[in-house]
C-alpha positions as CSV (number, residue, x, y, z in Angstrom):
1,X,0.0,0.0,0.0
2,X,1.1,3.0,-1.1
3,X,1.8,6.2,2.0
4,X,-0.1,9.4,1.3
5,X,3.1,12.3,0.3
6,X,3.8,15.2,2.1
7,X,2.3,17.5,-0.1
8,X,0.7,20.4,2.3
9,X,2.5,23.3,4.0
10,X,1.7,25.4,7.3
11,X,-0.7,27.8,4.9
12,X,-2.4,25.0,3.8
13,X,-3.3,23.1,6.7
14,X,-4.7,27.0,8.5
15,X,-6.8,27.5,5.6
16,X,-8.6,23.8,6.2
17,X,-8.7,24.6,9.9
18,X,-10.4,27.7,9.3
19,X,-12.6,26.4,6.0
20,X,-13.7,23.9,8.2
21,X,-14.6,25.7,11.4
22,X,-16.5,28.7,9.9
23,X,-19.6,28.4,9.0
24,X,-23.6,28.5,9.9
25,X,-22.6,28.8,13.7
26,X,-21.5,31.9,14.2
27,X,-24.7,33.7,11.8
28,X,-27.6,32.1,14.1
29,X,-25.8,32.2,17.1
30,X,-25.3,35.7,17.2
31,X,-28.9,36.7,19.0
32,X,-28.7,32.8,20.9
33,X,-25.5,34.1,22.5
34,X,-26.9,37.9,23.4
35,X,-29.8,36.5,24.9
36,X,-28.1,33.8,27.3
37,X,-26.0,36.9,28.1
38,X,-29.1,39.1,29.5
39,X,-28.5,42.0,26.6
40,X,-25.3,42.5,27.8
41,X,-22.7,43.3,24.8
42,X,-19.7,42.8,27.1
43,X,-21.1,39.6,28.4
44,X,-21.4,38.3,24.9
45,X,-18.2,39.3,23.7
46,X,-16.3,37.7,26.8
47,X,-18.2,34.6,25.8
48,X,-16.9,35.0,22.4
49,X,-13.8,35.1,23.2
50,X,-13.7,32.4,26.5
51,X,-15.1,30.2,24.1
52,X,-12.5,30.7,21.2
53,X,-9.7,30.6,24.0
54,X,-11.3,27.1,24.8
55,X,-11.2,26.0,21.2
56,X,-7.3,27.6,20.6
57,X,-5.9,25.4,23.7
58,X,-8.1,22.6,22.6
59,X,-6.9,22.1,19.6
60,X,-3.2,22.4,20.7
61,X,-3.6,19.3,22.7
62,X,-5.2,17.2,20.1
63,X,-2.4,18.5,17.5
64,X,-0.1,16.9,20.1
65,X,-2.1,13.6,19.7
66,X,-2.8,14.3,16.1
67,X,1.3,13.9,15.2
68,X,1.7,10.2,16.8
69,X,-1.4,8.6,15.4
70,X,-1.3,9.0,11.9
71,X,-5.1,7.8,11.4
72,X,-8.2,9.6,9.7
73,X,-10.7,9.0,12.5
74,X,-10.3,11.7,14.5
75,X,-11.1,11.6,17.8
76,X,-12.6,8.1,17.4
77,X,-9.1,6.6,16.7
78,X,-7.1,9.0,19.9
79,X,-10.1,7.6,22.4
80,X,-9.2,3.7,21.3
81,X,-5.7,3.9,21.1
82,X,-6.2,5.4,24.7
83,X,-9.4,3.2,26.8
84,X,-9.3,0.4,23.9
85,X,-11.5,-0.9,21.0
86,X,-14.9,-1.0,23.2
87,X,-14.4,2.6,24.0
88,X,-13.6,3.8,20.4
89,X,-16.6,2.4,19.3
90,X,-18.4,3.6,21.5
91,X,-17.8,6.8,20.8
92,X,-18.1,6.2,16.7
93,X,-21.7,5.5,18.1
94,X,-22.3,8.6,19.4
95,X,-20.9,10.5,16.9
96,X,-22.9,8.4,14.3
97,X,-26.6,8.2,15.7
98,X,-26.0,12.0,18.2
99,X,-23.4,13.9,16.8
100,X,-23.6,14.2,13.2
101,X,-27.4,13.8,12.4
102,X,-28.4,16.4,14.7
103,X,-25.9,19.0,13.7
104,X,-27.0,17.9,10.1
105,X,-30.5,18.3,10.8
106,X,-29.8,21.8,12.8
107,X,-28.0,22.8,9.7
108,X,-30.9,21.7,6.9
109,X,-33.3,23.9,9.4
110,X,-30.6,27.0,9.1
111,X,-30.2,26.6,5.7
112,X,-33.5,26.9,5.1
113,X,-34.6,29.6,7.5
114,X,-32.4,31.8,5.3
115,X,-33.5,30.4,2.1
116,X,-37.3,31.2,3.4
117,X,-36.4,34.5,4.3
118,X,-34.8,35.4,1.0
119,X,-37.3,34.5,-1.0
120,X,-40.0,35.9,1.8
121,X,-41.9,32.6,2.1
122,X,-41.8,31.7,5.6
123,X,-43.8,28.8,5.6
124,X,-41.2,27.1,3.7
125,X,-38.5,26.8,6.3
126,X,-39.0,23.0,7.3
127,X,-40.0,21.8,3.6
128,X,-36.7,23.4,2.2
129,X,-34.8,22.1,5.3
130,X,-35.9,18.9,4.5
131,X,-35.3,18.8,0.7
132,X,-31.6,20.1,1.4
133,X,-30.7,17.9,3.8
134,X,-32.1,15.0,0.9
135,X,-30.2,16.6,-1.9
136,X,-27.1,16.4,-0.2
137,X,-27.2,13.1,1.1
138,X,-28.1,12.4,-2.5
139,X,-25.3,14.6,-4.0
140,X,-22.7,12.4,-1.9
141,X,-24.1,9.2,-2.8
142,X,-24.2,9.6,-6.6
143,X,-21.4,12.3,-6.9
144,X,-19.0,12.5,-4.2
145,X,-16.5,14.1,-6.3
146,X,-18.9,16.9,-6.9
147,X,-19.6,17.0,-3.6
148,X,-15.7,17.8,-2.7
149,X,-15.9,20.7,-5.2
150,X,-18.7,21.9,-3.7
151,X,-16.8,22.3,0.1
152,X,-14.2,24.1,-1.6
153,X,-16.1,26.8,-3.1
154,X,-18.5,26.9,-0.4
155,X,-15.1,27.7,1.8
156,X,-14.1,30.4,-0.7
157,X,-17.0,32.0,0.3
158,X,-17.9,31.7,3.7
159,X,-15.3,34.6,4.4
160,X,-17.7,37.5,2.2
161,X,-20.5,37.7,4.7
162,X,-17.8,38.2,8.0
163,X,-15.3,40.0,6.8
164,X,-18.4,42.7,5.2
165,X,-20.4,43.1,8.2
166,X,-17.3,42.8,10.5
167,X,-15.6,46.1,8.0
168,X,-18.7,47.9,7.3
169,X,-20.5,47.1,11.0
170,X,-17.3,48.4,12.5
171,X,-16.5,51.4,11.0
172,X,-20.2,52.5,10.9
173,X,-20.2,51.6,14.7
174,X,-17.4,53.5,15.2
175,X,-18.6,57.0,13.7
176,X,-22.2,56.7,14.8
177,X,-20.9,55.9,18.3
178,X,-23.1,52.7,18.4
179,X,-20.8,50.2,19.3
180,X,-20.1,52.1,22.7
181,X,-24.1,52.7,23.3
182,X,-24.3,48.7,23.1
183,X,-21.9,48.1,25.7
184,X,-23.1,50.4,28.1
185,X,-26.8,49.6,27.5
186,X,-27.7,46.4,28.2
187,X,-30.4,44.9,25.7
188,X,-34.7,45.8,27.8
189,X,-36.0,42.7,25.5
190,X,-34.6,40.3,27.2
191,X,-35.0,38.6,31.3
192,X,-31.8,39.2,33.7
193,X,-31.7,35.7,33.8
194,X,-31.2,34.8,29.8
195,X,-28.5,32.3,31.4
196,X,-25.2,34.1,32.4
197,X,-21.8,33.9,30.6
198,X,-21.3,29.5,31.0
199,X,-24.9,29.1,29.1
200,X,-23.5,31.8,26.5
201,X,-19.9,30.2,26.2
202,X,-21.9,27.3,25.3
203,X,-23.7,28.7,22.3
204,X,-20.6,29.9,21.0
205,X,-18.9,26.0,20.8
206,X,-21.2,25.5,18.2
207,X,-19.7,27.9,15.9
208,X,-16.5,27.1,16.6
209,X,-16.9,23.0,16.5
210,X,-15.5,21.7,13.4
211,X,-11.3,22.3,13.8
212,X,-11.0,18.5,15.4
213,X,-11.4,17.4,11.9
214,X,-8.4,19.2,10.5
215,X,-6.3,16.3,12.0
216,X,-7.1,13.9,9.6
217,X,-4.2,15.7,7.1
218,X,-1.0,15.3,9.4
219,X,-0.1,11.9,7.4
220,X,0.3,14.6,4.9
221,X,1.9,18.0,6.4
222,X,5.6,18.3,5.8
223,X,7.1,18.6,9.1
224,X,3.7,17.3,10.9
225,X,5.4,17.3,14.2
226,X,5.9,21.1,13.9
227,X,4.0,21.5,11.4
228,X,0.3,21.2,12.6
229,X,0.4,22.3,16.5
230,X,1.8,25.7,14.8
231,X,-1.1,25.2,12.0
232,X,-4.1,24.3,14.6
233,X,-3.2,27.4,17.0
234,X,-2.7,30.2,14.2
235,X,-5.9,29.2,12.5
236,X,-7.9,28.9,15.7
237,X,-6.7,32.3,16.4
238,X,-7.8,33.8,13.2
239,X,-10.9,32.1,13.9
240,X,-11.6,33.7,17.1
241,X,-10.4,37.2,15.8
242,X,-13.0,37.1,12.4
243,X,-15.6,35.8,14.9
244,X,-14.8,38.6,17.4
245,X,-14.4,41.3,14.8
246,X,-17.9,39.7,12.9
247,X,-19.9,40.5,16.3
248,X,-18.7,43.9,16.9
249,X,-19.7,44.8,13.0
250,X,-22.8,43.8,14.0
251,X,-23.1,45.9,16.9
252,X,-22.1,48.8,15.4
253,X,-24.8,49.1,13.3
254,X,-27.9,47.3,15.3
255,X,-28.7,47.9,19.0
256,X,-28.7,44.9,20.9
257,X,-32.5,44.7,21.2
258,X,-32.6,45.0,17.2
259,X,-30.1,42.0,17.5
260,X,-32.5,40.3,19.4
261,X,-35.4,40.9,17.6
262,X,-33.4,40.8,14.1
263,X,-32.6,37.2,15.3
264,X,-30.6,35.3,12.7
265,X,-31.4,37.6,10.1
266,X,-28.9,40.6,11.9
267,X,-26.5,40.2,9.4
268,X,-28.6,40.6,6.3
269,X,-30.2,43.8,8.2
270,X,-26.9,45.5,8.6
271,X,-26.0,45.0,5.2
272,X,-29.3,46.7,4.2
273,X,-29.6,49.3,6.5
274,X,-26.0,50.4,5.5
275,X,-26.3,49.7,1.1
276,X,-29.9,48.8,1.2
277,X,-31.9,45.8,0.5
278,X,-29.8,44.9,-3.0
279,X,-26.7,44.5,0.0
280,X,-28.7,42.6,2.3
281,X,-29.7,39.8,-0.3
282,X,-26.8,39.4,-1.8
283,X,-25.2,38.5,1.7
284,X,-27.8,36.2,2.0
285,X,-27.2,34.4,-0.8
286,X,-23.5,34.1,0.9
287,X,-24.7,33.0,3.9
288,X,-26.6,29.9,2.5
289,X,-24.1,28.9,1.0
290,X,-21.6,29.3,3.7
291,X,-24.7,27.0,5.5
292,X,-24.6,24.6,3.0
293,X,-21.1,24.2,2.4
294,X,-21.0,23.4,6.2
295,X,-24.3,21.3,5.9
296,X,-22.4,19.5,3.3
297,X,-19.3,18.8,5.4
298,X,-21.1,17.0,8.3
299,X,-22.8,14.7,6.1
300,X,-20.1,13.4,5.0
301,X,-19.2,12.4,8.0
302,X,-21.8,11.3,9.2
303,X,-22.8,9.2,5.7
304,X,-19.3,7.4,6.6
305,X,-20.6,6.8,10.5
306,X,-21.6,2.9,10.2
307,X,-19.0,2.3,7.6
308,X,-16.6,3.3,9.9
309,X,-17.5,1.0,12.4
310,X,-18.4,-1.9,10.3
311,X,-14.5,-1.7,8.9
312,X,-13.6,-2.3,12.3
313,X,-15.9,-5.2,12.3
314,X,-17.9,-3.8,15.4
315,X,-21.4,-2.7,15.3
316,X,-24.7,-4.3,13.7
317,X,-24.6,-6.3,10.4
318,X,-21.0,-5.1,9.4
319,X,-21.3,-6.6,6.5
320,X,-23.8,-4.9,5.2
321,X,-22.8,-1.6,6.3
322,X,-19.4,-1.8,4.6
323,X,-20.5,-2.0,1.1
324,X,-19.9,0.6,-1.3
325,X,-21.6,1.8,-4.5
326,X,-19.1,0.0,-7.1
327,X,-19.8,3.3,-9.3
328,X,-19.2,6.2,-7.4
329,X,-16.8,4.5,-4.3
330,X,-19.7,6.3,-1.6
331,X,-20.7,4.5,1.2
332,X,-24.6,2.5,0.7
333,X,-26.3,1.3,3.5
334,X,-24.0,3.2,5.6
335,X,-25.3,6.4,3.8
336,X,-29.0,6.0,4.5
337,X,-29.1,5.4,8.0
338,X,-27.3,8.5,8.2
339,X,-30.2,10.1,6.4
340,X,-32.7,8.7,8.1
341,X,-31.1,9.5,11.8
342,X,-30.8,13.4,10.1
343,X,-34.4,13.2,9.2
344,X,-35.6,11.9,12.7
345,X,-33.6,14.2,14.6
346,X,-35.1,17.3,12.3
347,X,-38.4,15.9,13.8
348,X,-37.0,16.2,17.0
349,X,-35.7,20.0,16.7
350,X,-39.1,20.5,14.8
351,X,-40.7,19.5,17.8
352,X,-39.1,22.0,19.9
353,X,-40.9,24.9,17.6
354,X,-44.1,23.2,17.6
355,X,-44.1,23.0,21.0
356,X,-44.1,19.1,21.5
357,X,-42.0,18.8,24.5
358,X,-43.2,21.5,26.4
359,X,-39.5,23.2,26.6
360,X,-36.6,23.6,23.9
361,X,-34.1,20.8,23.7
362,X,-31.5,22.5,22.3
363,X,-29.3,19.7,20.3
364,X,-27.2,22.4,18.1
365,X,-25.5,22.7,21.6
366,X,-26.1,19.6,24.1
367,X,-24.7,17.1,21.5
368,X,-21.6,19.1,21.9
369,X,-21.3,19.8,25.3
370,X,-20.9,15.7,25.7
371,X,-18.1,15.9,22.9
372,X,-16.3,17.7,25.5
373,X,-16.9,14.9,28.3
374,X,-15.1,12.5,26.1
375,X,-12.1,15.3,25.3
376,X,-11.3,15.0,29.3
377,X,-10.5,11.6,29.1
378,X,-8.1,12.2,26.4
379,X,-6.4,14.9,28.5
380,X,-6.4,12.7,31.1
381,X,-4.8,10.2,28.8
382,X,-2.0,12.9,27.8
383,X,-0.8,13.8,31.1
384,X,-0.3,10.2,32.1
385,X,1.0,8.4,28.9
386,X,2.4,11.1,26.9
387,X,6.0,11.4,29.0
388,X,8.3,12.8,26.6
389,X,6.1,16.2,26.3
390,X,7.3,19.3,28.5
391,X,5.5,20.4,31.2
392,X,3.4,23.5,29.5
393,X,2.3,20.5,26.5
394,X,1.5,17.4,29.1
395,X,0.3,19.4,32.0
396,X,-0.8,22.8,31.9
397,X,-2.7,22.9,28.3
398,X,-4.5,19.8,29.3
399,X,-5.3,21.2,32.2
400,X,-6.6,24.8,30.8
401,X,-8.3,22.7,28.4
402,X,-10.3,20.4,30.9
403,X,-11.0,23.3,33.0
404,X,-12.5,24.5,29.3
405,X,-14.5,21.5,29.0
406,X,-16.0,21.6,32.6
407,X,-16.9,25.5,31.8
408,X,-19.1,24.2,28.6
409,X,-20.5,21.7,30.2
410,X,-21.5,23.4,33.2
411,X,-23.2,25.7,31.1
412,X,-25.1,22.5,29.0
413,X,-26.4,21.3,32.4
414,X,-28.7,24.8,33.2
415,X,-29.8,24.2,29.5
416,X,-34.1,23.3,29.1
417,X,-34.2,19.4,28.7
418,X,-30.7,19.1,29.6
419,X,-32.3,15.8,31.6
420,X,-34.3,14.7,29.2
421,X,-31.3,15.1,26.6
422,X,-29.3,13.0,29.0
423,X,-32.2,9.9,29.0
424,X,-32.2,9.8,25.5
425,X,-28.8,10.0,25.4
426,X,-28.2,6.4,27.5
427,X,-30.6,5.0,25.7
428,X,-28.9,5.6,22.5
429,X,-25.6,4.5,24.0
430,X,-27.3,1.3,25.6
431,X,-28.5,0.1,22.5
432,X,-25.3,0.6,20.9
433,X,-23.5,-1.7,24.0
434,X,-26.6,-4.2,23.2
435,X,-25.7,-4.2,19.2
436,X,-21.6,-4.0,19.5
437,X,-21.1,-7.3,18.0
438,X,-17.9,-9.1,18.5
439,X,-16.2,-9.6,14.6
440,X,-13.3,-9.0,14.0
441,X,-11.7,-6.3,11.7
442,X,-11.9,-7.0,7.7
């Protein structure tokens, strides 16, 4: 078998970290964030930045891990080369029927909220969600090559829509004097008790989730050992510093009860309150894309959940769940379970508007919050295995990291349904203990 070349540089691997992490996040958590922060600018921006501080020290640690396992798994492969098979797969479980299709389902809903609101049908949000999350599942299945070219343009331009409002926002903000109003007026639309600053931190890891899967290229950085730790923190940084920059654009053209009220649309009304309504659609057409480039992304992973685990031989009917289409090398069966998890758990968050469960069950941001439960194991793995570190690598970012972790999910526990979320969590996870099979790997 042939090894995969060093081909990428330090510039290459920052661009995927930041391609990847920027996306729909950090447009419909803009008002989500505000809110949990009681109207307080200040508040909001410290949980930008907390929570992009978090991410940065984060992703150094895994970049540590990242140079010695030269797999394309992710965290999957770090947590079973640290607890063992069982564990691994378990996590490939959660990741499979949790992580990805609710994220993807979260993301078909975005997509289409904007999609509504540009062509000013609002009744058509769930019916387009629903037909973009089925095109893409379709578009990787019959054309995954197309569907590659598609999450490199879509990168391209996820950058116009920040880096407009973030210039344009700001410098209005800054001659109006609007920006300073906002952070010494709290926001009057929204209850002292929208959360505090952990419940806010917590709606900002959704929009910066995604740079873990940057760690699949280090097979192929030159100089991966220096190469991707350096890679992993600069592009985290630049992250945090367009996300930053992003908000304060916005507040320097909307007050923070228009942000509220605006909701996910604050961008677009920027945009046309500044160059007028031909501005503000045109960025909207950005945005969906942006949405759908990251929609597009997670379905790929989570199309390639079951095979994953099937290769390894684990999981139910593995050998059914490792065949591939003979014409286009996607995954099958693998695929439409994938799809069908994403369409049940759109039911789920549809439920939540409707009303169904009597209280919102957030799963843009719970799903998450347990991602970080397994990430302090791994640092717990680090400090005791990984010897030959320095003290600053094995102990102290680990540490600042956990502490990190416990922050977000502190903040996930005063979440609505965080109980509920928890049930239906073991219950997923118990059924995938009941169904782990015992084969061994192909």
């Amino acid at each position: 078998m042939e090894n995969l070349q060093k081909k990428y540089g330090f510039w290459t691997a920052v661009a995927m970290v930041v391609g990847i992490v920027i996306g729909s996040g950090v447009f419909f958590k803009a008002d989500n964030v505000l809110a949990a922060s009681g109207g307080s600018l200040p508040t909001a921006l410290s949980a930008w930045l907390i929570g992009g501080a978090i991410m940065i020290v984060t992703a150094y640690v895994f970049s540590k891990i990242a140079t010695r396992i030269e797999r394309v798994n992710g965290v999957v492969d770090y947590f079973e080369a640290a607890y063992g098979v069982k564990a691994g797969y378990l996590v490939a479980w959660f990741l499979t029927f949790i992580y990805y299709p609710t994220l993807v389902a979260v993301l078909a809903w975005v997509s289409g909220n904007y999609t509504a609101g540009l062509i000013n049908m609002p009744g058509s949000v769930w019916p387009m969600a629903f037909a973009y999350l089925t095109v893409f599942f379709l578009l990787n299945y019959f054309s995954p090559v197309l569907a590659g070219r598609w999450q490199v343009t879509s990168t391209v331009v996820k950058l116009v829509p920040l880096g407009l409002v973030a210039v344009v926002g700001g410098a209005a903000g800054m001659m109006s004097g609007q920006t300073m109003e906002n952070f010494a007026r709290s926001a009057s639309a929204v209850a002292s008790s929208g959360g505090g600053l952990a419940v806010a931190t917590l709606s900002t890891a959704f929009a910066y989730e995604g740079w873990i899967i940057a760690t699949v290229i280090n097979a192929e950085l030159k100089d991966a050992k220096r190469t991707l730790p350096r890679a992993l923190v600069a592009g985290t940084f630049a992250v945090a510093a367009i996300y930053m920059l992003y908000y304060l654009g916005i507040s320097g053209v909307l007050t923070n009860d228009e942000v509220l009220a605006a909701g996910d649309a604050a961008p677009v009304k920027v945009m046309s309150l500044v160059f007028g309504n031909a501005a503000g659609t045109l960025l909207t057409v950005f945005v969906i894309i942006s949405c759908l480039g990251t929609l597009n992304g997670l379905i790929m992973g989570s199309a390639r959940g079951m095979y994953a685990m099937a290769m390894r031989g684990l999981g139910p009917r593995p050998d059914l769940f490792r065949k591939l289409n003979s014409m286009t090398n996607a995954t099958t069966h693998s695929a439409l379970l994938g799809y069908t998890l994403s369409c049940a758990w759109l039911v789920v968050w549809y439920g939540n508007f409707a009303g169904w469960w009597g209280a919102f069950m957030d799963v843009s941001e719970l799903p998450i919050a347990v991602l970080y439960v397994i990430y302090i194991a791994i640092y717990a793995w680090v400090m005791k295995t990984f010897t030959d570190l320095g003290a600053f690598s094995r102990y102290v970012c680990p540490l600042l990291a956990g502490a990190g972790s416990l922050y977000i999910i502190w903040g996930a526990i005063q979440k609505d349904m965080f109980l509920t979320f928890m049930v239906l969590f073991l219950l997923i996870m118990g059924a995938g203990v009941a169904l782990k099979g015992g084969r061994k790997r192909s």
